[in-house]
N, C-alpha and C positions, 0 to 999 in steps of 0.2 A: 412353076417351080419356086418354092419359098426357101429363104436360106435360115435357121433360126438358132440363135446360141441359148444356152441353161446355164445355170449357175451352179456352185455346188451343190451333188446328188448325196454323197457321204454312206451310200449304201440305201438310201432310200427309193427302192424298185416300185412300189407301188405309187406312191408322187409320182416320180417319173415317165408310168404310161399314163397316168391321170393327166397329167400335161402335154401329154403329146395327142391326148386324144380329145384335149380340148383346142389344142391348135388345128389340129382335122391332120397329122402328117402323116404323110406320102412319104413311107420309105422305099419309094420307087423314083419317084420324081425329087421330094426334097432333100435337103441337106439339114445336118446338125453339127453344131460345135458344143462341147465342149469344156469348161474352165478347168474341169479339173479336179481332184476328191470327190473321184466317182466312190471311194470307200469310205467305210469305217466311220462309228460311231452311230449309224443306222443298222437296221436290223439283215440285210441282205445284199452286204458287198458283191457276193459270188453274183447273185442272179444282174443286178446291175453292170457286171463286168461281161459276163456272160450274150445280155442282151446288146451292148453297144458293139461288143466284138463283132459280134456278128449281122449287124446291119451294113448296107452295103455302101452308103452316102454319108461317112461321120468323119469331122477333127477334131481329136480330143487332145490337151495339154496335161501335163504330168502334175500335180499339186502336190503341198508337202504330205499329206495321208498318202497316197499312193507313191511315193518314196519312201517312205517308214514302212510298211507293207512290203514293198522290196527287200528290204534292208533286217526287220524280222523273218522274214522268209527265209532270207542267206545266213541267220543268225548272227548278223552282226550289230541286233540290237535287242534286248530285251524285249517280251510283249507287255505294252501297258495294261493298271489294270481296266482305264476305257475303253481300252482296242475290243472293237467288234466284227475282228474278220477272219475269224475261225472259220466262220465258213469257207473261206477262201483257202486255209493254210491246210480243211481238209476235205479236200475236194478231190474227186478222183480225176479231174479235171483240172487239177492244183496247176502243174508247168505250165500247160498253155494259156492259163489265166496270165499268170506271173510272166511267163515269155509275153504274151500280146503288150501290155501294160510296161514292163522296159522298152519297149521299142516305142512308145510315144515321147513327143516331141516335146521343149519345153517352154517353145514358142510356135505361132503358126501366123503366117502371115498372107493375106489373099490380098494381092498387087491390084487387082484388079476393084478393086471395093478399096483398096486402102486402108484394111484393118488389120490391127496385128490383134491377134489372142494371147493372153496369159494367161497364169492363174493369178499371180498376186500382183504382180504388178512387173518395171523392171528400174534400173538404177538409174536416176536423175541425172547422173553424169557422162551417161551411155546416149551414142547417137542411135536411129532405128540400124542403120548395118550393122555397127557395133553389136549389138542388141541379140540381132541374128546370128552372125558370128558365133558370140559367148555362148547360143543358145545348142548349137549346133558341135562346136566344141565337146560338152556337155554328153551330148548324146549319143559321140563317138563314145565317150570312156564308158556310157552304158552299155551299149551296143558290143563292144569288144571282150570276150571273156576272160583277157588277159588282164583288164581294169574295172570288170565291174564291180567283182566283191573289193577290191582294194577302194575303190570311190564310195561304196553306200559305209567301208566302216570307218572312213574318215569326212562325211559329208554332214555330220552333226556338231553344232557350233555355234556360237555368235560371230567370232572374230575369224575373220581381219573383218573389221565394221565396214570399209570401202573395196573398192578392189584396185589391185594394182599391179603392173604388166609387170616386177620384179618376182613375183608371188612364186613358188613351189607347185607342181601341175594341182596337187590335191586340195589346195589352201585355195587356189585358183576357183578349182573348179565348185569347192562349200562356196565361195562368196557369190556366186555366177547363180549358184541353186538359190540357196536364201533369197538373191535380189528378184528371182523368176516367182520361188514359192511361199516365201515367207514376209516380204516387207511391207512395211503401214508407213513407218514414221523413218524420217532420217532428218538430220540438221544439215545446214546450209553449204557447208564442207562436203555433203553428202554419206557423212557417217551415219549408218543402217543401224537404228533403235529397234530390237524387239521386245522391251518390256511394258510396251505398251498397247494396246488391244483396242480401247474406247472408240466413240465417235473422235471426227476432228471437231476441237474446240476442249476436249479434257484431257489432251498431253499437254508436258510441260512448254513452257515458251519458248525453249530453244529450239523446240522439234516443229517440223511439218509434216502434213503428208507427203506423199513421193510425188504423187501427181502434180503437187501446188509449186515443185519445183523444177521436173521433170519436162525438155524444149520437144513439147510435143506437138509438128506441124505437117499439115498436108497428108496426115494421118488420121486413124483413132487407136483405140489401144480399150480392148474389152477384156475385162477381166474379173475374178470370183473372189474368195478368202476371208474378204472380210466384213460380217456379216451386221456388226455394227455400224458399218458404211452402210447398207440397204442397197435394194435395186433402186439405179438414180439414173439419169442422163447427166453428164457435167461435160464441160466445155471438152470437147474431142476426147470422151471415153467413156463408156457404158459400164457400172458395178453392178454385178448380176445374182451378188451372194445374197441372200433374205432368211439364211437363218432356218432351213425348211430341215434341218435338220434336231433344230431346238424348238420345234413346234411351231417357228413361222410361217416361210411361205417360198416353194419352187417360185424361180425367176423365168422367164424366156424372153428375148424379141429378136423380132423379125428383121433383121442385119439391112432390107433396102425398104425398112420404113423406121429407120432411127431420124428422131425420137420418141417416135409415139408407138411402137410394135411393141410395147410391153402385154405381157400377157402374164397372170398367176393361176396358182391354187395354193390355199389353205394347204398348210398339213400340220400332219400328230406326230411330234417328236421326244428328246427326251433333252434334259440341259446337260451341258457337258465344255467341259473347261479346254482352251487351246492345247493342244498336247507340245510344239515345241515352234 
C-alpha cells in the first residue's frame, strides 16, 4: 500500500490518470491526497471532480478555485472570464458535484506520518492545533446551511492582512480561508501579502515566504498553489504545484519515501493569470 499526494489538477482529467498510471495506483489498496484546485482553468473540472468523488481511498483539501466555484454556483460571485467550469455548473450531476466539494476540508492532517495537507500554505503565527482549529471552524460554516451562502459571499478579500481573535465570525472566517488557500508572502508581523505571485527572491524585502517564517516542527506540512514555487522538498514541507496546468508538469510523491517519491508527467496546458 502506497500513500501518494498530487498537486494542483485545475480540471485537468487527462494528466491526472496519466499519473496515476504511471505511478501503477491501486485504487483498492492505495491512497491519494489531494492539495486542492481540483478545478478550473483546465479543460474538465466535471470529470476530475467526478472521478475523485468516487474513488474509494482519497483526501482532498479545498483550494481557492474550488471555493470560487462554490461561491459562482450560489451566485454570489460573478463567473470570470477564465473560469472553465461550466461543465460543472451544467451538469445534470451539478448538486452532488457542488455538495461532495463543500464538505471537503481545509486542512487534513495524518498523526500518524505527521503530515499536515493544505492547499497554500497556513499562517506563520498559527501553532499546528491552532491551525486545525481555524481549519475546522471553517468548515462548520460550510457544512451548515444556515452559513454557507452568508460565508462564500463575504469570503472575498485581502483584509484583515492577519488574523485576530477580536474579529467578526465572517472577517474571521475570510482571513482563516486566504491563510489555508491563498498565501505566498507575508512580512515578519505576519501581515499576508497577496500581490505577489513570483518565485521567492522577487518580492519586495520586507516580504518572505510563509514558510521561511512559519515554527514548523515535528511535522511536515504539503502543500499546492504555487506554481512558481515548483515541485521541491524544503526543509519539513513538500510544494507539489508544477504548473501542469500552464503546460508544465502534474506533481506526485510518495508520502513514506519523502524525499525522493517525486514522480511527474509533462503536460499540455494553456497560460492563465491568478484569478484572486
Amino acid at each position: 500500500m502506497a500513500t501518494y499526494a498530487i498537486g494542483d489538477v485545475q480540471g485537468c482529467y487527462d494528466s491526472l490518470r496519466k499519473l496515476l498510471d504511471k505511478l501503477h495506483f491501486d485504487p483498492v489498496s492505495d491512497v491519494l491526497w489531494l492539495t486542492g484546485d481540483l478545478v478550473n482553468r483546465g479543460p474538465a473540472s466535471a470529470e476530475v471532480i467526478r472521478f475523485v468523488k468516487n474513488m474509494p481511498r482519497t483526501q482532498v483539501v479545498l483550494g481557492n478555485h474550488d471555493l470560487h466555484l462554490l461561491a459562482v454556483a450560489q451566485g454570489h460571485r460573478p463567473r470570470k472570464n477564465l473560469d472553465t467550469f461550466d461543465d460543472v455548473l451544467r451538469a445534470d450531476d451539478r448538486e452532488p458535484l457542488l455538495d461532495w466539494l463543500r464538505y471537503r476540508p481545509l486542512a487534513h492532517f495524518d498523526e500518524d506520518r505527521g503530515i499536515l495537507m493544505v492547499h497554500a500554505g497556513f499562517h506563520p503565527r498559527w501553532s499546528l492545533p491552532q491551525a486545525l482549529d481555524y481549519a475546522h471552524d471553517v468548515q462548520i460554516l460550510l457544512q451548515d446551511d444556515r452559513t454557507y451562502a452568508q460565508l462564500l459571499a463575504c469570503m472575498y478579500g485581502d483584509q484583515p492582512a492577519a488574523p485576530s481573535g477580536k474579529m467578526p465570525t465572517f472577517e474571521r472566517a475570510r482571513t482563516i480561508i486566504n491563510a489555508f488557500t491563498r498565501i505566498r508572502y507575508c512580512d515578519d508581523a505576519g501581515n499576508m501579502d497577496f500581490t505577489q505571485v513570483g518565485p521567492p527572491g522577487t518580492q519586495p524585502i520586507e516580504l518572505r515566504p510563509w514558510y521561511e517564517i512559519a515554527h514548523i516542527e515535528h511535522f511536515r506540512v504539503v502543500f499546492g498553489h504555487w506554481s512558481m514555487l515548483g515541485a521541491r522538498a524544503l526543509p519539513n514541507m513538500i510544494s507539489l504545484d508544477s504548473g501542469c496546468v500552464h503546460g508544465g508538469q502534474l506533481s506526485a510523491v510518495d508520502l513514506d519515501q519523502i524525499p525522493h517519491g517525486f514522480v511527474q508527467i509533462r503536460c499540455t496546458g494553456q497560460s492563465w493569470r491568478p484569478s484572486w
